[in-house]
SERO-4910 file (N, C-alpha, C, O; in steps of 0.05 Angstrom, whole numbers):
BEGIN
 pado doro    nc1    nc2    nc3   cac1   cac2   cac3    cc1    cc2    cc3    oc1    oc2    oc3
  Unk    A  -1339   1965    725  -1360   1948    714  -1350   1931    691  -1349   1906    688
  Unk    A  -1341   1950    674  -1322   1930    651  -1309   1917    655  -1310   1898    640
  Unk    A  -1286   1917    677  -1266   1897    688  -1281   1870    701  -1272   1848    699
  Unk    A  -1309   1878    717  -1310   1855    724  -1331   1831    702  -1332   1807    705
  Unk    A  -1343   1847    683  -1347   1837    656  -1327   1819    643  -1337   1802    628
  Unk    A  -1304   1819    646  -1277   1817    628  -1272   1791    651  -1263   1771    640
  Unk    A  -1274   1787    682  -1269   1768    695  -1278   1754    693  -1269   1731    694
  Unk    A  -1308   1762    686  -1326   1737    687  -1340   1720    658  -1357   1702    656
  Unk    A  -1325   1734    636  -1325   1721    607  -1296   1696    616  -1297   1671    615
  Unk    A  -1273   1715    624  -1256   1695    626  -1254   1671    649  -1235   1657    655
  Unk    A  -1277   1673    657  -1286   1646    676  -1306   1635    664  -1319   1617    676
  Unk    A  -1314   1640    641  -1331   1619    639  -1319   1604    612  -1332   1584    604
  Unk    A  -1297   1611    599  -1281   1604    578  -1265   1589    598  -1261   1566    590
  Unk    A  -1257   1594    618  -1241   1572    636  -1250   1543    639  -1241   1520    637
  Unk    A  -1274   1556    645  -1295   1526    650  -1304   1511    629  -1311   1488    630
  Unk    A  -1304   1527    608  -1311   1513    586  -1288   1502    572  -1294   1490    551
  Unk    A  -1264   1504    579  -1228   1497    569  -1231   1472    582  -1227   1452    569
  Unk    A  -1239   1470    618  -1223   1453    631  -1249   1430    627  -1241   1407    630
  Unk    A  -1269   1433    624  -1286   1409    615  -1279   1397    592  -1276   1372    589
  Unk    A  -1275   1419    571  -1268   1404    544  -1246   1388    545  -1244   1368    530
  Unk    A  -1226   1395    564  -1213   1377    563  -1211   1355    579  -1196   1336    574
  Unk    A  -1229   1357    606  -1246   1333    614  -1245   1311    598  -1230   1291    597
  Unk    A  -1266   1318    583  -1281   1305    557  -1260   1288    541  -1259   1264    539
  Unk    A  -1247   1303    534  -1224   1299    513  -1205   1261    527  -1203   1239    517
  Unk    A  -1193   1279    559  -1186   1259    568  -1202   1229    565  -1194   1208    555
  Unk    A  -1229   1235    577  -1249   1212    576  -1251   1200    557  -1254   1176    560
  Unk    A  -1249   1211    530  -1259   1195    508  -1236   1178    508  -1236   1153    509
  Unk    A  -1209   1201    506  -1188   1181    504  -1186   1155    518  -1183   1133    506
  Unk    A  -1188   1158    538  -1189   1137    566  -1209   1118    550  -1199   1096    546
  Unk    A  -1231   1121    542  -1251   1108    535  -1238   1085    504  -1239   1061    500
  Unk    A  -1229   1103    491  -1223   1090    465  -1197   1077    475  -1192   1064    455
  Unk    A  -1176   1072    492  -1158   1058    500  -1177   1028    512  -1171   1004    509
  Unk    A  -1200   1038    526  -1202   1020    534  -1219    997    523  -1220    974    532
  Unk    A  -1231   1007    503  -1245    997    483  -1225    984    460  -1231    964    447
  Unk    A  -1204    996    457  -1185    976    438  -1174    948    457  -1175    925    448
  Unk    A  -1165    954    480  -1152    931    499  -1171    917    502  -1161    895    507
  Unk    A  -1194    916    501  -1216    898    506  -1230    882    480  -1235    857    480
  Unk    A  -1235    898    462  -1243    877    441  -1232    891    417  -1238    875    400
  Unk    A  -1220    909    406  -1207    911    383  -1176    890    376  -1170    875    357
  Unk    A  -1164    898    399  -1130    882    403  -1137    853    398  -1125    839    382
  Unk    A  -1156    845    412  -1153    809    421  -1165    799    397  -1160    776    389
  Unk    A  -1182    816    382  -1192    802    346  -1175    805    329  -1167    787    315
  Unk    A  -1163    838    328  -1134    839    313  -1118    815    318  -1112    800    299
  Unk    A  -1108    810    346  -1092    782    344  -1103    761    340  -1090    743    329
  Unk    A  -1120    759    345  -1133    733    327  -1131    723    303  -1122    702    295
  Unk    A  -1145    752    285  -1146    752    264  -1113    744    251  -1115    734    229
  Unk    A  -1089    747    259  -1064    751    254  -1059    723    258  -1048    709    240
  Unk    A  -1067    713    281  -1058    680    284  -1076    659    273  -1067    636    272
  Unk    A  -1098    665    265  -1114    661    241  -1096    651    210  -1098    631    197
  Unk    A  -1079    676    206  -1071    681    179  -1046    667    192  -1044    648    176
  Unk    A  -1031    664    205  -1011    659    202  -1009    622    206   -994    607    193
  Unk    A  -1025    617    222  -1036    581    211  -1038    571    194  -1027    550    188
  Unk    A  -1062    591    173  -1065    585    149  -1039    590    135  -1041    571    120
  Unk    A  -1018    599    130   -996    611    116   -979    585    117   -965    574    101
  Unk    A   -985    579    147   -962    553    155   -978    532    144   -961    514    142
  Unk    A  -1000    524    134  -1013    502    128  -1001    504    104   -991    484     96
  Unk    A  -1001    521     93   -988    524     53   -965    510     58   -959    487     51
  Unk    A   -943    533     78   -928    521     75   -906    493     75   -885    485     66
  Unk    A   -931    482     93   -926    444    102   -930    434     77   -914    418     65
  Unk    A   -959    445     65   -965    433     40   -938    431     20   -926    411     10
  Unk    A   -935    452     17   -915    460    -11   -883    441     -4   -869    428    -21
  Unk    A   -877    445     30   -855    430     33   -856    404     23   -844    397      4
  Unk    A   -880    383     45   -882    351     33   -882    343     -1   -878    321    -10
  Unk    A   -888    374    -21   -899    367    -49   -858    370    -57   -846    354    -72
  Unk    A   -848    388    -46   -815    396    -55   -804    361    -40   -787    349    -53
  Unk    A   -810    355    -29   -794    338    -16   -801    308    -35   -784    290    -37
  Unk    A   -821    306    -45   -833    292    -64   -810    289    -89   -802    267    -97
  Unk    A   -800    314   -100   -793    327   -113   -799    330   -145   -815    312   -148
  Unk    A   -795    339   -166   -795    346   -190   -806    379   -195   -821    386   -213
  Unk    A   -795    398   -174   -786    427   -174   -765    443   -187   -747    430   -199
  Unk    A   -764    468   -187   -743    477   -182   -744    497   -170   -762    513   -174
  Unk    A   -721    503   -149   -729    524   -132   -703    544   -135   -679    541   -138
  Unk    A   -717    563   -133   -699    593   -138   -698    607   -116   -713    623   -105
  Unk    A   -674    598   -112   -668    613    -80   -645    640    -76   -621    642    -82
  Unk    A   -657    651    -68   -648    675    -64   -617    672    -39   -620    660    -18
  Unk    A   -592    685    -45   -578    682    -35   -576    689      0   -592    705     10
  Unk    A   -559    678     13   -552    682     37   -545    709     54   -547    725     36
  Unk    A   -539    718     69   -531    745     77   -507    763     62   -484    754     58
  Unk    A   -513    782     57   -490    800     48   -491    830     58   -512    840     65
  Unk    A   -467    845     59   -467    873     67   -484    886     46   -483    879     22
  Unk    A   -501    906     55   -512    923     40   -502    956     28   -510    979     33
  Unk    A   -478    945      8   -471    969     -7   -491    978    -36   -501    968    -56
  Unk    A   -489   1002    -21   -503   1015    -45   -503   1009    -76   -523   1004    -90
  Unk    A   -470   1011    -88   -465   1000   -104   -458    969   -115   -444    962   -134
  Unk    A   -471    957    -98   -463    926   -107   -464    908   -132   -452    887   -138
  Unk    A   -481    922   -142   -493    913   -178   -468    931   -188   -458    915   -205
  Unk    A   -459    944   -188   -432    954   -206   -411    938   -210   -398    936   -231
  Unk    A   -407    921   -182   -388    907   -174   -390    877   -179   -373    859   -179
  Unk    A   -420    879   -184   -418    846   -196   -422    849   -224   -428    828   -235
  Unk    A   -421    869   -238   -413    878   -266   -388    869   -273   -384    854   -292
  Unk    A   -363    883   -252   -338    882   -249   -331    854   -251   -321    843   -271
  Unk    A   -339    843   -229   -339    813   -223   -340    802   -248   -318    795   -256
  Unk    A   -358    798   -261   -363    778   -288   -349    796   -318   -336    788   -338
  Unk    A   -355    814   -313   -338    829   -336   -302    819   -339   -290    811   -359
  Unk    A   -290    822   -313   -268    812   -311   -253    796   -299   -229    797   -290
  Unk    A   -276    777   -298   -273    745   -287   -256    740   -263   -238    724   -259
  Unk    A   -266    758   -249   -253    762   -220   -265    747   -194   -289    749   -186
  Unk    A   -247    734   -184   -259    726   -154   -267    739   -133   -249    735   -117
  Unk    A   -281    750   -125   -288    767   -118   -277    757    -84   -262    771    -69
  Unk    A   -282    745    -81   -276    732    -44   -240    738    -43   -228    743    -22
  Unk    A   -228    736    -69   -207    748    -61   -200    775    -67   -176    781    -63
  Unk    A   -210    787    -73   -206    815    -75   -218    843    -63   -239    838    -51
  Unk    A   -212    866    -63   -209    884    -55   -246    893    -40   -254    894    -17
  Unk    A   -259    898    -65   -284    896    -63   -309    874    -45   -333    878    -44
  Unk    A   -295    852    -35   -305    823    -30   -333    826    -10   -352    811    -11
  Unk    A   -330    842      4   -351    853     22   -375    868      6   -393    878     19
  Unk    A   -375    868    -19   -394    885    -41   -412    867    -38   -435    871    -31
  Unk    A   -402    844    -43   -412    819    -71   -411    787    -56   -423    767    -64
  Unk    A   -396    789    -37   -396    757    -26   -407    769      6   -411    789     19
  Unk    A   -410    735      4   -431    728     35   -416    741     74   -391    741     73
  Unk    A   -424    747     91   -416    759    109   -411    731    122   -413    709    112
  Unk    A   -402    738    149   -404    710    169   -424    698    176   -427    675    183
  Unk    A   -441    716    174   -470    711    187   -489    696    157   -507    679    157
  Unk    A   -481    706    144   -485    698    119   -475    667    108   -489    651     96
  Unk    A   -453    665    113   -440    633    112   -463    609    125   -476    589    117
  Unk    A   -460    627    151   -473    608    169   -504    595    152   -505    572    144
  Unk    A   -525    615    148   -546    616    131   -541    592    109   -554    571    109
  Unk    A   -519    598     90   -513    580     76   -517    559     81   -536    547     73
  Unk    A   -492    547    102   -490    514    115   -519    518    118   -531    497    112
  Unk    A   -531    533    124   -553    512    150   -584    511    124   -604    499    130
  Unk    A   -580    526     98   -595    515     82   -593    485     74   -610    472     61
  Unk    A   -574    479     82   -565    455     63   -566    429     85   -567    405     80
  Unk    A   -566    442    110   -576    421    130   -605    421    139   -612    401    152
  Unk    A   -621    434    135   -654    436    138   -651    420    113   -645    397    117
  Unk    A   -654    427     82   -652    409     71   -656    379     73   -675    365     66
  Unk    A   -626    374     85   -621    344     93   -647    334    111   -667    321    104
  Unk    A   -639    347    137   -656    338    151   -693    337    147   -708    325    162
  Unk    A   -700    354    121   -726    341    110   -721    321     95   -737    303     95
  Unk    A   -700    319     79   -702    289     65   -707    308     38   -721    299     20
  Unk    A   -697    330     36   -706    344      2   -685    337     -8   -664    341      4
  Unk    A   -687    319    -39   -658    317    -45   -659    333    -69   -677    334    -86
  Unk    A   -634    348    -69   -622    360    -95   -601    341   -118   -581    326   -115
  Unk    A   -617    349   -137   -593    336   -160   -579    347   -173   -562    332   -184
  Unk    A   -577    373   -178   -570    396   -193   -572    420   -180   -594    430   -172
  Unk    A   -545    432   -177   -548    463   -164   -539    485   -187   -518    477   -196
  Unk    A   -546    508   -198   -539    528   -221   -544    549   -203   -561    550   -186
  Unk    A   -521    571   -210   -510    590   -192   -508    608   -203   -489    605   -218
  Unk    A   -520    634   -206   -505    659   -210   -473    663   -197   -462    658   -176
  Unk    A   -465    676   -230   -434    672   -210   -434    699   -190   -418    694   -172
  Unk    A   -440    713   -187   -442    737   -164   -430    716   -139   -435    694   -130
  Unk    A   -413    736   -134   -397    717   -104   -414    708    -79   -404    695    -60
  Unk    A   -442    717    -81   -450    718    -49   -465    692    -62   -474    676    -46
  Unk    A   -469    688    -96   -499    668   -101   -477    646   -101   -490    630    -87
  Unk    A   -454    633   -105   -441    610   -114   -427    606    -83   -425    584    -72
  Unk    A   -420    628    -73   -415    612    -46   -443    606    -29   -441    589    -11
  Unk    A   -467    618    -32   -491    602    -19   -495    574    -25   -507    555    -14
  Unk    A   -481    576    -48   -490    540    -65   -468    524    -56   -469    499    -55
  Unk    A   -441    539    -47   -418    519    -41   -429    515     -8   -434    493      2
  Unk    A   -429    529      0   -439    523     29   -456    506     35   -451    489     52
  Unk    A   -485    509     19   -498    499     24   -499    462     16   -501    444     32
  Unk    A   -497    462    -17   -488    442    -21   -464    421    -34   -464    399    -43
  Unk    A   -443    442    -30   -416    435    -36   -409    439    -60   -425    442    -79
  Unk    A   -382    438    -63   -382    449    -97   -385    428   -125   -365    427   -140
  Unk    A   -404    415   -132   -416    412   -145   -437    428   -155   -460    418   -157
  Unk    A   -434    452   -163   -449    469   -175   -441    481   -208   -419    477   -218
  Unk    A   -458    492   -218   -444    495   -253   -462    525   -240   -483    527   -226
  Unk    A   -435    554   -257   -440    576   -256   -452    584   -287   -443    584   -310
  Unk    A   -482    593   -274   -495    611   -304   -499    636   -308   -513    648   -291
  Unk    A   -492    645   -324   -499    671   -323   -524    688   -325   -525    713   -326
  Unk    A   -538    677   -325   -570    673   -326   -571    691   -309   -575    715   -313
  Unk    A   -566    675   -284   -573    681   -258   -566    704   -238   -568    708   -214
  Unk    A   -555    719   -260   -541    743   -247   -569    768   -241   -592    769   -249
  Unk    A   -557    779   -229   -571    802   -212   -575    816   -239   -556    821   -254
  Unk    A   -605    824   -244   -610    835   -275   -601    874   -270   -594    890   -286
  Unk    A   -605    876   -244   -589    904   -248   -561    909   -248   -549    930   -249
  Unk    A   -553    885   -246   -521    888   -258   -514    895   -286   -492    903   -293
  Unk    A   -539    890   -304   -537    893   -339   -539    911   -344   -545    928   -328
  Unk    A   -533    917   -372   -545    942   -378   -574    937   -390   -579    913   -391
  Unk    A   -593    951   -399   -616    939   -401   -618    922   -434   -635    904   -438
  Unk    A   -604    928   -448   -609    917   -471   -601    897   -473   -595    890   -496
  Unk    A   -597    880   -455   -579    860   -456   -604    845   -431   -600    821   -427
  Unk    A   -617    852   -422   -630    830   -398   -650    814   -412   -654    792   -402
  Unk    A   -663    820   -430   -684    800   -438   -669    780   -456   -680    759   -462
  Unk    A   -639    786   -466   -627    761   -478   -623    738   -448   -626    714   -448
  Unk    A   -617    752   -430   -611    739   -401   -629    717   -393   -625    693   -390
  Unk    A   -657    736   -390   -684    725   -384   -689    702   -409   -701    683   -400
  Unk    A   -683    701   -431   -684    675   -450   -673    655   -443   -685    634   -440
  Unk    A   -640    660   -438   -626    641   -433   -637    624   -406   -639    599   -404
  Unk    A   -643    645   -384   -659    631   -360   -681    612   -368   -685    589   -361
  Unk    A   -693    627   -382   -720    604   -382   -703    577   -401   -717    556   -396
  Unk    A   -684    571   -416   -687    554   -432   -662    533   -410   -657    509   -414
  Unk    A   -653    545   -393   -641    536   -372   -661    523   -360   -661    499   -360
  Unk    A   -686    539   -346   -709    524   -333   -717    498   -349   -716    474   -343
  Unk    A   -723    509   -366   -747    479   -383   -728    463   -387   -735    439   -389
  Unk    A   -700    470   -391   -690    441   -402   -677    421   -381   -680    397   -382
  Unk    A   -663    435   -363   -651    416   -345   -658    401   -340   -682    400   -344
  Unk    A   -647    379   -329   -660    349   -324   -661    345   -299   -641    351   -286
  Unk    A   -687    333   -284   -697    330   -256   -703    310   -259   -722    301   -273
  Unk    A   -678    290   -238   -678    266   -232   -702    250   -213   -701    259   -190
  Unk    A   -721    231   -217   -739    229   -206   -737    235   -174   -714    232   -166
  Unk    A   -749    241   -159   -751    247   -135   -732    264   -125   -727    257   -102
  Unk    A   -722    279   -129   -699    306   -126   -714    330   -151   -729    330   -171
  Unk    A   -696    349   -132   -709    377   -147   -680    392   -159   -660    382   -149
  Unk    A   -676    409   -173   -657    435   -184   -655    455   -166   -675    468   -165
  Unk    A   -638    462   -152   -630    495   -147   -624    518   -163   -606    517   -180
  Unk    A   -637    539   -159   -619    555   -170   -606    583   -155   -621    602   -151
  Unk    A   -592    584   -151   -586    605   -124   -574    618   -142   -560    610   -161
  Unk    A   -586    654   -131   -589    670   -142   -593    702   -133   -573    712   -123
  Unk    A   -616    719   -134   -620    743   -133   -645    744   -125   -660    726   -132
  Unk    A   -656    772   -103   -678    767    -98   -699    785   -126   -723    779   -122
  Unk    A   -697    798   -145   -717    806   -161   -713    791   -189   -734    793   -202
  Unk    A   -689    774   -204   -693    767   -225   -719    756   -236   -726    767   -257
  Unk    A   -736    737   -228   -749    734   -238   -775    749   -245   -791    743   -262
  Unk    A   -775    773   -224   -788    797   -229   -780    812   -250   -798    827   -258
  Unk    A   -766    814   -257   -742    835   -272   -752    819   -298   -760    835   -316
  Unk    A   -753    793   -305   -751    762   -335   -787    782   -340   -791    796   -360
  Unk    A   -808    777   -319   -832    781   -331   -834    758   -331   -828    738   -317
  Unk    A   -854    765   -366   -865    743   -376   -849    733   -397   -859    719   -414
  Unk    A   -817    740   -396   -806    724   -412   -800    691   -399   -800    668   -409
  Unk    A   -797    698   -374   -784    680   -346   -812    666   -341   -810    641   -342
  Unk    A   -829    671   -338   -851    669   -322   -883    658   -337   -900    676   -335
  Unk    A   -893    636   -350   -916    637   -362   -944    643   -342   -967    652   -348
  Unk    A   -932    635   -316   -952    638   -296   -958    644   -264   -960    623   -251
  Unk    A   -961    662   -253   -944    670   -229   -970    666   -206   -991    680   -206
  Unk    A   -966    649   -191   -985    642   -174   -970    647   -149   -984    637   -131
  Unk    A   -952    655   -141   -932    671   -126   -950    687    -99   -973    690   -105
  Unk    A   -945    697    -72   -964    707    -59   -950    729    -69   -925    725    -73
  Unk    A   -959    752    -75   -942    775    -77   -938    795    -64   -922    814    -69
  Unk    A   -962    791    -37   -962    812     -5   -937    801     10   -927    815     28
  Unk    A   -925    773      0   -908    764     19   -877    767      7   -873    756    -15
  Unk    A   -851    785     23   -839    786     12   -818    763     12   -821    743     27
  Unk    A   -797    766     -3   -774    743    -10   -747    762     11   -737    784      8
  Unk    A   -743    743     29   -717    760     42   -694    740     38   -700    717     30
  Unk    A   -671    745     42   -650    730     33   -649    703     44   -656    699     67
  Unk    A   -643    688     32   -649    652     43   -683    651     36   -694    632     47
  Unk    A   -695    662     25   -729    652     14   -718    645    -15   -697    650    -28
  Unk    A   -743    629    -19   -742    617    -48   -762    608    -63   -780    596    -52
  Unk    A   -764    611    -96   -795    607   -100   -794    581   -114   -773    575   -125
  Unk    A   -816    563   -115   -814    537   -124   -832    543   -151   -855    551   -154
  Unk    A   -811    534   -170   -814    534   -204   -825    505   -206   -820    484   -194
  Unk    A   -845    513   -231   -852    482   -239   -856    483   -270   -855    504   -283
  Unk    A   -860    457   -281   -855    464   -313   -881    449   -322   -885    426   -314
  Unk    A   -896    458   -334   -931    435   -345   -921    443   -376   -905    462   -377
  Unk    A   -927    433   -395   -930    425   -418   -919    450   -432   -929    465   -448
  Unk    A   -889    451   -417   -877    475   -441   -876    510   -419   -863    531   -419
  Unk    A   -888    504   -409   -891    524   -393   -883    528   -364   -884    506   -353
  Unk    A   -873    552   -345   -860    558   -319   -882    570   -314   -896    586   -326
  Unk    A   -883    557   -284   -901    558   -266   -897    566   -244   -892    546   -230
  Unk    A   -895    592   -228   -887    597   -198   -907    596   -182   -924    611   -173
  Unk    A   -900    572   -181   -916    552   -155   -925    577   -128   -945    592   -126
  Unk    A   -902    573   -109   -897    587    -93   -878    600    -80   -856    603    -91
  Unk    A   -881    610    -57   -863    624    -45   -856    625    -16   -873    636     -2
  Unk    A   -829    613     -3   -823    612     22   -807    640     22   -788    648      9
  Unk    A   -827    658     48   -802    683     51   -777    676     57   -760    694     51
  Unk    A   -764    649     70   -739    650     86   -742    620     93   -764    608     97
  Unk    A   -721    612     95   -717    591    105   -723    580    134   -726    557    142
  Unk    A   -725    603    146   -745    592    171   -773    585    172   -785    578    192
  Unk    A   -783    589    141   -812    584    139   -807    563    126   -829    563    116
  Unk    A   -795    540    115   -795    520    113   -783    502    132   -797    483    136
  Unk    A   -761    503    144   -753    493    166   -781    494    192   -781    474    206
  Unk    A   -795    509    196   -810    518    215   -834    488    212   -849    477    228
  Unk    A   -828    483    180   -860    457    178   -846    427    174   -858    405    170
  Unk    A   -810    432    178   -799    403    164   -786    405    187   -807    411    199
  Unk    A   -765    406    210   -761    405    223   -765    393    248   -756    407    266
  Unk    A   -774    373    254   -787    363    279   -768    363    303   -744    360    305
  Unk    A   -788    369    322   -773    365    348   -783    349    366   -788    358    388
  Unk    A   -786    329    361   -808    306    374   -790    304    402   -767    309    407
  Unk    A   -808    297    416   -800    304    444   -801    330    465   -802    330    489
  Unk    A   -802    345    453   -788    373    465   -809    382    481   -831    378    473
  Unk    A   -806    396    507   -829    407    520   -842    441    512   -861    450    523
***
């Protein structure tokens, strides 16, 4: 009698296992099919939504650079990612080393893929019609060959512009001075803008020594070849904005008239 007690608890825990997981399946099935149907297609919406709007800034901000009386802080071209690279561009400027010829050169200067990046800043450029009058360079090997590449060597090396974790810290807010007095003073020839190729956190790093006003998107990040457009009002630096990459400005200046 007990044994068949014991069969028939464990049949009804069976039935109650293989429904639950019935169930389980179903809902699942249910909530797959309820995202593919109207969750996914508003998510993407909503995405191509924002990403129109992002491109509309960015047309804006291009036609205003192309105008010119900017300055844009562009973050250097491709480089290997060593750990220690800020040691090496310590090295570099501490003992006024070329770095492209030496041992280390893969620390601190631009890759192949990286060159390329270079040139082809400097030909989007052209081909919007942005003219540069002035290029200032961190000397870090990967920031002065982005500026030779890009726009030939006519460039003046500052030390400003160096990667602020290359310093030691007592020494970066003298850095961040010299930067800003580099910003406000240079001279911007009517209709052309300033470069300054560089690092992707210095001006994060300056604050508010660098910075009186940061209108910057700051969900959007800066990857190598992005750059933020500096402006100067009555004494004061202004970060306008921010292209992540050079394909987000090329993407609104670039025409391909014709093309299917």
């Amino acid at each position: 009698m007990l044994k068949r007690w014991k069969i028939w608890v464990a049949g009804i825990l069976a039935i109650v296992l293989l429904s639950g997981g019935f169930v389980a399946g179903l809902w699942a099935s249910t909530q797959e099919i309820v995202a593919k149907t109207f969750i996914e297609p508003r998510l993407n919406a909503q995405s191509f939504a924002k990403r129109a709007r992002e491109q509309a800034k960015d047309k804006m901000w291009a036609e205003r650079l192309i105008k010119g009386g900017y300055i844009i802080h562009l973050r250097h071209a491709q480089r290997e990612k060593w750990r220690d690279s800020a040691a090496f561009d310590a090295i570099e400027l501490a003992t006024k080393t070329d770095a492209s010829k030496s041992t280390f050169a893969k620390a601190t200067c631009l890759t192949p893929q990286g060159v390329e990046e270079a040139k082809m800043i400097g030909r989007v450029f052209e081909i919007a019609k942005l003219q540069v009058s002035k290029v200032y360079s961190s000397p870090s090997c990967r920031a002065w060959q982005t500026a030779l590449h890009a726009f030939g060597p006519d460039y003046t090396i500052d030390n400003s512009l160096l990667n602020r974790s290359a310093m030691i810290p007592s020494e970066r807010a003298g850095f961040a001075r010299q930067l800003r007095n580099l910003i406000l003073n240079a001279e911007i020839k009517p209709g052309t803008n300033i470069v300054l190729t560089g690092h992707g956190a210095t001006l994060e790093w300056d604050g508010k020594i660098g910075l009186d006003e940061n209108q910057m998107i700051r969900r959007k990040p800066r990857h190598e070849t992005g750059f933020f457009v500096l402006e100067r009002v009555d004494g004061k630096i202004i970060a306008r904005y921010k292209f992540s990459s050079l394909r987000d400005f090329s993407s609104v200046t670039v025409s391909l008239a014709g093309g299917n």
